[in-house]
C-alpha positions in Angstrom: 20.1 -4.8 -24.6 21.3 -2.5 -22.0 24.5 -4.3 -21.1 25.7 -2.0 -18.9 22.1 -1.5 -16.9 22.2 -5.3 -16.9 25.4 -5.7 -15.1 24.2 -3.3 -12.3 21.1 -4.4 -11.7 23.2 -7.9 -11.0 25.5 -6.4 -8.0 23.4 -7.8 -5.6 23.4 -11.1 -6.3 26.7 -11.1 -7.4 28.1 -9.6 -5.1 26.1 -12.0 -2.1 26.4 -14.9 -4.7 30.8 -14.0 -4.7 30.5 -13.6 -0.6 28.7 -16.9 -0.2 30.5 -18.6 -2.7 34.3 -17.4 -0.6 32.6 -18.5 2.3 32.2 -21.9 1.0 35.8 -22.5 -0.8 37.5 -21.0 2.4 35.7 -24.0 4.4 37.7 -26.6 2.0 34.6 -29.0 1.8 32.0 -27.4 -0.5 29.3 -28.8 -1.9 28.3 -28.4 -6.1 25.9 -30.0 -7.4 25.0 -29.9 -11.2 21.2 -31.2 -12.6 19.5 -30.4 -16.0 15.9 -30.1 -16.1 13.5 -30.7 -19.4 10.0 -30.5 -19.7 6.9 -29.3 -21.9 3.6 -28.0 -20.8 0.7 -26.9 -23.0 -2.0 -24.3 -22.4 -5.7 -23.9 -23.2 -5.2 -20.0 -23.5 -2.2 -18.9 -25.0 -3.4 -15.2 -25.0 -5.1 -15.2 -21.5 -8.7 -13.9 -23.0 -12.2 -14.6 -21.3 -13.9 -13.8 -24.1 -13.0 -14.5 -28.1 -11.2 -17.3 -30.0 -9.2 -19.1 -27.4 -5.6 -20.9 -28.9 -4.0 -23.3 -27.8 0.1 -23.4 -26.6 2.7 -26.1 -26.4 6.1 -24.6 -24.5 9.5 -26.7 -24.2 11.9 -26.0 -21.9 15.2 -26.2 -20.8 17.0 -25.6 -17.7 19.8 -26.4 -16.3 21.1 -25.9 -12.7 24.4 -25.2 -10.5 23.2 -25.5 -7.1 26.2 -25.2 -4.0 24.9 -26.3 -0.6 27.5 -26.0 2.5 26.9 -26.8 6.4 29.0 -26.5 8.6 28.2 -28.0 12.4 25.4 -25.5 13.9 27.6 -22.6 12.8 27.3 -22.2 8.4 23.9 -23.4 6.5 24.5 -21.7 3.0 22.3 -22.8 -0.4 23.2 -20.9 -3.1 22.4 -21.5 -7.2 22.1 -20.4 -10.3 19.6 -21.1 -13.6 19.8 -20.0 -17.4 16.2 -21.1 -18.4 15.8 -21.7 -22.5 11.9 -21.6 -23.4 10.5 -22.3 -26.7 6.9 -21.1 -27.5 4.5 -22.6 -30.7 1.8 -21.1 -31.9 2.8 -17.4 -30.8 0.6 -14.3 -31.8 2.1 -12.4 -34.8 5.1 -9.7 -33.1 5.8 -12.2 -30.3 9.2 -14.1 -30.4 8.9 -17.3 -30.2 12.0 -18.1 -27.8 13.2 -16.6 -24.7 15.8 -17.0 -21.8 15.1 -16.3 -18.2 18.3 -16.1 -15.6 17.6 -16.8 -12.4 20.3 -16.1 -8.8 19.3 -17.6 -5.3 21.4 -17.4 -2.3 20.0 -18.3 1.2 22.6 -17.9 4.2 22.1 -18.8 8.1 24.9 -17.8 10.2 25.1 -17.9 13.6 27.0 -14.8 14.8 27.4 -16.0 18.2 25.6 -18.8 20.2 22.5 -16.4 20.8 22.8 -14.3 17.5 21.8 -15.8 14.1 21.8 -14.0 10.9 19.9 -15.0 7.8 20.0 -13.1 4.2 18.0 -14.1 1.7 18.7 -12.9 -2.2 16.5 -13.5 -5.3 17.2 -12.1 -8.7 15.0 -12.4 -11.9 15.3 -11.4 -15.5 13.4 -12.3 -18.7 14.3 -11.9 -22.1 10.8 -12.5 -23.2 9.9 -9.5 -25.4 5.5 -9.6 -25.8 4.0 -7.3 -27.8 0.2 -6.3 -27.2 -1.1 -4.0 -30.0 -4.9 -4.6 -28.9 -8.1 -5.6 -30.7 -8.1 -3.0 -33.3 -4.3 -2.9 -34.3 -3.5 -4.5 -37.7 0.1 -6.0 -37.3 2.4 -5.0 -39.8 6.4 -6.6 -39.7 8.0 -3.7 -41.4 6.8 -1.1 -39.0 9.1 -0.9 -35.7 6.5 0.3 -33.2 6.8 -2.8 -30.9 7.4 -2.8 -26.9 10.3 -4.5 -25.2 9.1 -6.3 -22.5 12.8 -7.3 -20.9 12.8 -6.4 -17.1 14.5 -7.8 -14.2 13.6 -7.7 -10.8 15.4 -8.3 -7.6 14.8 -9.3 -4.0 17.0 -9.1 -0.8 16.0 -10.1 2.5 18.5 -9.6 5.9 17.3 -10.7 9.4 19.3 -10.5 12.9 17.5 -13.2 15.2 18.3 -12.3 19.2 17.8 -14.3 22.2 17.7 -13.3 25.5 18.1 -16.2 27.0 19.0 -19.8 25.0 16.0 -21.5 23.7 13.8 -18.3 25.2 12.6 -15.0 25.0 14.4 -13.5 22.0 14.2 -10.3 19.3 14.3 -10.4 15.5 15.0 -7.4 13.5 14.7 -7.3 9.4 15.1 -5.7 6.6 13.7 -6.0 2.8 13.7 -4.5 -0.5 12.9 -5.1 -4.5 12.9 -3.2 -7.2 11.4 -4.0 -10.7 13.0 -2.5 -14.0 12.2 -2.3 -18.0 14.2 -1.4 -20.8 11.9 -0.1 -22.5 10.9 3.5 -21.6 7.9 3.1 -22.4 7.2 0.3 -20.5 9.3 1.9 -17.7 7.3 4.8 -17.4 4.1 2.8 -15.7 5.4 -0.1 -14.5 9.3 0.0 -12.9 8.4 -0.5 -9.0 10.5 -0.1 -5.6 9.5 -1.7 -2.5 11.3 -1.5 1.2 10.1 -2.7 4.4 11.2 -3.4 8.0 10.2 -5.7 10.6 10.9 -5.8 14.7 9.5 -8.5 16.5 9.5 -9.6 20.4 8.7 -13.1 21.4 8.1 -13.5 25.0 8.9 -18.1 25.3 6.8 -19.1 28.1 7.2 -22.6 27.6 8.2 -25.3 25.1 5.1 -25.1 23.5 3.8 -21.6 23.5 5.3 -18.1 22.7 3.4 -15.0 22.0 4.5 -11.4 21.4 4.6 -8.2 19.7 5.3 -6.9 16.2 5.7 -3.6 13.8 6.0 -4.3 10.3 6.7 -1.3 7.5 6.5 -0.9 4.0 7.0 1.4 1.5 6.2 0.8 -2.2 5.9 2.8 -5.6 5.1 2.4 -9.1 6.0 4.7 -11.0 3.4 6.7 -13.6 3.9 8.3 -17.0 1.2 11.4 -15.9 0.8 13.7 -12.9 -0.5 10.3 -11.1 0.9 9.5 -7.8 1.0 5.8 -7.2 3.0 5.2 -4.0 1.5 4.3 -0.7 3.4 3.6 2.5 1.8 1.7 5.5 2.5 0.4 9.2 1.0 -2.7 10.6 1.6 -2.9 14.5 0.0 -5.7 16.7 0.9 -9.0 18.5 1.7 -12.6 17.8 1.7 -15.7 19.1 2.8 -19.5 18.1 1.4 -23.0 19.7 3.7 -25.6 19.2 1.1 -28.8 19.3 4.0 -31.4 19.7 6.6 -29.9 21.3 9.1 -31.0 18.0 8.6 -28.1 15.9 7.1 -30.4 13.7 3.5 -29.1 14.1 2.5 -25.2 14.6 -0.3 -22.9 14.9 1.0 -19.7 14.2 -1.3 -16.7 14.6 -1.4 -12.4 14.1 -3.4 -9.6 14.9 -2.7 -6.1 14.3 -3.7 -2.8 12.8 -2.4 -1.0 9.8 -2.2 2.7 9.1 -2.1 3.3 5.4 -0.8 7.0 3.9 -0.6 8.3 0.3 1.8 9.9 -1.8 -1.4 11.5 -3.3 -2.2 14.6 -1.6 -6.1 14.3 -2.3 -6.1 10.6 -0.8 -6.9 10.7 2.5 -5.2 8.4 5.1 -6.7 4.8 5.8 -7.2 2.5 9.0 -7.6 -1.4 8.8 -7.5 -4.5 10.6 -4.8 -7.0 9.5 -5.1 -10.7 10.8 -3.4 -14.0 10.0 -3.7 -17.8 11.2 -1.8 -20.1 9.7 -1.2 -24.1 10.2 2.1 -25.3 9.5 3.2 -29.1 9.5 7.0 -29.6 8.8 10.0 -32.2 8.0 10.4 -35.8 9.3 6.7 -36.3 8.1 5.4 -38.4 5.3 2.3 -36.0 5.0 4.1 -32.1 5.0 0.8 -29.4 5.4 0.7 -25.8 5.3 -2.7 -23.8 5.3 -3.7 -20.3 6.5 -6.2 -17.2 6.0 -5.4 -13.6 6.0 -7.0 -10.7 5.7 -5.5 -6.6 5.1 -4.3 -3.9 3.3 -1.5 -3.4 1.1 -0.4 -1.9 -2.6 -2.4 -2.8 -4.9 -1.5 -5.0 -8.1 -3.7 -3.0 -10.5 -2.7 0.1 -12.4 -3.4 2.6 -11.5 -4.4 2.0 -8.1 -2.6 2.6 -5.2 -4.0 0.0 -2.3 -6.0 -2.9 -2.4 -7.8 -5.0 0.4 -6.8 -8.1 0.2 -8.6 -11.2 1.4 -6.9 -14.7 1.1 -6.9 -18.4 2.1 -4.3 -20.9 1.0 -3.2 -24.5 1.9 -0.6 -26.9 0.2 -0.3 -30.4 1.1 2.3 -33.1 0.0 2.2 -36.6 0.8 5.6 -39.3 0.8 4.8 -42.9 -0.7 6.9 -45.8 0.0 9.6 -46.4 2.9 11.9 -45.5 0.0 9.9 -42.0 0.0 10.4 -41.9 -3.9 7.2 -41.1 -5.1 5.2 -37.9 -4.0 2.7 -36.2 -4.7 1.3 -32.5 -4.1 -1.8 -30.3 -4.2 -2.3 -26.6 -3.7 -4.9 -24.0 -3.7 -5.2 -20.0 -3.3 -8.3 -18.3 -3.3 -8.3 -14.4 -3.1 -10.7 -11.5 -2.8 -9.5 -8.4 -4.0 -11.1 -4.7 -3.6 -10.6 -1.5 -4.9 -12.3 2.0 -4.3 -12.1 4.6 -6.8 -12.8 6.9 -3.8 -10.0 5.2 -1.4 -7.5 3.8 -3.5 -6.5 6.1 -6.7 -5.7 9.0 -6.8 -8.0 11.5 -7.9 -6.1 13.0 -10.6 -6.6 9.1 -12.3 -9.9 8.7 -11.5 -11.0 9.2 -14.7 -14.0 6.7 -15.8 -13.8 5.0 -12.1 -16.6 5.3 -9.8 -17.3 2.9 -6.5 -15.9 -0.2 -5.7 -14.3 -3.1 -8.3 -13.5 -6.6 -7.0 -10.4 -8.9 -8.5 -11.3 -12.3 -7.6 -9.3 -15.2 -8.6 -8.7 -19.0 -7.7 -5.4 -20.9 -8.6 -5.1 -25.0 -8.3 -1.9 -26.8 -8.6 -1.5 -30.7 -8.6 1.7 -32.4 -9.4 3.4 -35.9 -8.7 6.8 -36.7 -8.9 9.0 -39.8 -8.8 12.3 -40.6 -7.9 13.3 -43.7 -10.8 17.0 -43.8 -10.1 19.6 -41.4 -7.7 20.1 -39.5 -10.4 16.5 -39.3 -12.8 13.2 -38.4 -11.4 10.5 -37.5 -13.8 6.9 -35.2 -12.8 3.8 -34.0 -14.1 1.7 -31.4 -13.2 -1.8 -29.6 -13.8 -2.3 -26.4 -13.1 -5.8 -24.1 -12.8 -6.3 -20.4 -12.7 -9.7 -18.7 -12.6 -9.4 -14.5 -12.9 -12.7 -13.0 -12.6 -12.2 -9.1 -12.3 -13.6 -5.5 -12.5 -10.3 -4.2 -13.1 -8.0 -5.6 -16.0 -8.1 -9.0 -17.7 -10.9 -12.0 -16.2 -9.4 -15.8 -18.1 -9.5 -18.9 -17.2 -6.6 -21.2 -18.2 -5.8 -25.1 -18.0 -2.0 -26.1 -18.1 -0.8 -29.6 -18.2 2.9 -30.0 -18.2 5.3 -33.2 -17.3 9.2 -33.1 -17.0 12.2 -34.9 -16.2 15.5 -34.2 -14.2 18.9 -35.7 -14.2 21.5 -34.7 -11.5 24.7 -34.7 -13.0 26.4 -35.0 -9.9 
């Protein structure tokens, strides 16, 4: 373990986690709650194979949960927690541990800076102490040798907006600002996989009535892998276009949101030439005070790509989750969602030449992910779930699977 690596990848959210957290005690009336979370889940493919003897996987797990939520009037909305995660694998392939711990930092911040200014940060940190070892179909394990990968990473996300308005309730300006970085241990695993990612968004939202706004929007990203050979991975693209949102009820309760733009994609490979592509998005959201909450929408682009070693990808997607309240009580509920995407990749386009290699026209990643879960409320302080999950991977480019997890689980708020 690289302690100190460790402790610097952690400023972030320490050092928002500390901020929020002085923010809270100076108000005198914070809020802490603590809740322990148990549950087991097995799966139908332990080693996410399409083809080949298929094993079976029962994991236990335990997390518990300091959570501190703080409001205060319309000026402070602050929810901030933090989760050690203990999981216990059976049946693990020969190398792999059988135990883990994951430690997980959230922090989400709305502050109004003045009556017309709001400011909202947004910070995520991740790390695993999972260590998997993949030797490959032709490797014959042997303990005594020391040749295994560490697979520890962490990876952190930080997200900083600055809302305008023009006028109250109208015209207004957002401005933002994100960035995540990924990072191993292991050099080895370092070498092809450590990422960086930084974006910026400006946005102008022209309100012409209660229930309509429309606008314009620039949206940037940057983002690189990095590559253990004279590869170059990184790609950096600019999506302009306009917006609008249709506010059906006039509550904010039930939205049509909508995008339309164009992006401008350039490589860090010299030999790649620059791309052009249209980027669209409609979405359907349903919010709070509803005993039926939906969310569905469709988009279609251009962005890094999630398969080594390519650079872009052309992604399309559709998605919708809905989640239904039972009861005046609203104790019991119950939730299903579904992604489907297309993903494509051109040897000619996306890779650079220099990685080319045994690559030649175009390779499509197509997968389809299902989740159903329940969950019920039996006292103030227990509420138990279940859950079923599905994913379908059928691909040119890296693993295809198909995997079945069912999983149930129970949570007591301590207080």
């Amino acid at each position: 373990m690289k302690f100190h690596v460790k402790t610097l990848s952690a400023l972030p959210a320490l050092l928002v986690g500390a901020g929020l957290a002085g923010t809270t005690f100076a108000a005198q009336s914070d809020v802490l709650g603590v809740s322990v979370t148990a549950g087991v889940k097995q799966s139908d493919n332990r080693d996410l194979i399409d083809e080949g003897k298929k094993e079976d996987q029962l994991t236990w797990y335990v997390a518990p949960t300091v959570r501190i939520r703080k409001e205060i009037a319309d000026l402070l909305q602050l929810d901030a927690s933090y989760s050690p995660v203990y999981t216990h694998y059976e049946d693990v392939l020969p190398g792999n541990e059988k135990d883990k711990w994951e430690h997980t930092v959230r922090a989400n911040l709305a502050y109004m800076l003045s009556p017309l200014t709001l400011l909202k940060v947004k910070e995520n940190y991740w790390w695993s102490g999972q260590k998997d070892y993949f030797y490959g179909d032709e490797y014959d394990y042997d303990p005594t040798r020391d040749d295994r990968l560490d697979n520890d990473y962490y990876q952190n996300r930080l997200n900083v907006s600055v809302k305008q308005e023009l006028t109250e309730g109208g015209d207004y300006v957002k401005v933002g600002g994100r960035w995540r970085i990924k990072r191993y241990d292991d050099d080895e695993r370092a070498a092809t996989n450590d990422e960086d990612e930084y974006g910026a968004r400006v946005e102008y939202m022209h309100v012409y009535s209660e229930t309509f706004a429309c606008g314009v929007f620039a949206d940037y990203t940057s983002w690189d892998r990095e590559s253990a050979s004279d590869v170059d991975l990184g790609v950096d693209y600019l999506t302009v276009g306009v917006q609008a949102q249709l506010d059906v009820s006039g509550d904010g309760d039930h939205l049509l949101y909508g995008e339309a733009g164009w992006t401008h994609v350039w490589y860090e490979a010299d030999d790649l030439d620059d791309q052009d592509s249209p980027a669209v998005k409609a979405e359907l959201r349903l919010f709070q005070q509803q005993d039926t909450q939906l969310f569905a929408g469709v988009r279609y682009g251009r962005d890094f790509s999630n398969v080594y070693p390519f650079s872009s990808q052309e992604d399309l997607a559709g998605y919708a989750s809905i989640r239904q309240y039972f009861g005046e009580d609203r104790r019991f509920s119950a939730n299903a969602s579904v992604e489907l995407r297309k993903r494509t990749y051109d040897a000619k386009d996306d890779v650079d030449p220099a990685a080319a290699g045994a690559y030649s026209g175009d390779y499509d990643r197509d997968s389809v992910y299902v989740r159903l879960n329940a969950k019920y409320a039996v006292t103030d302080w227990l509420s138990v779930g279940a859950f079923y999950t599905y994913e379908d991977i059928d691909s040119d480019v890296g693993a295809s699977y198909k995997e079945n997890v069912f999983g149930a689980n129970g949570t007591v708020t301590l207080f």
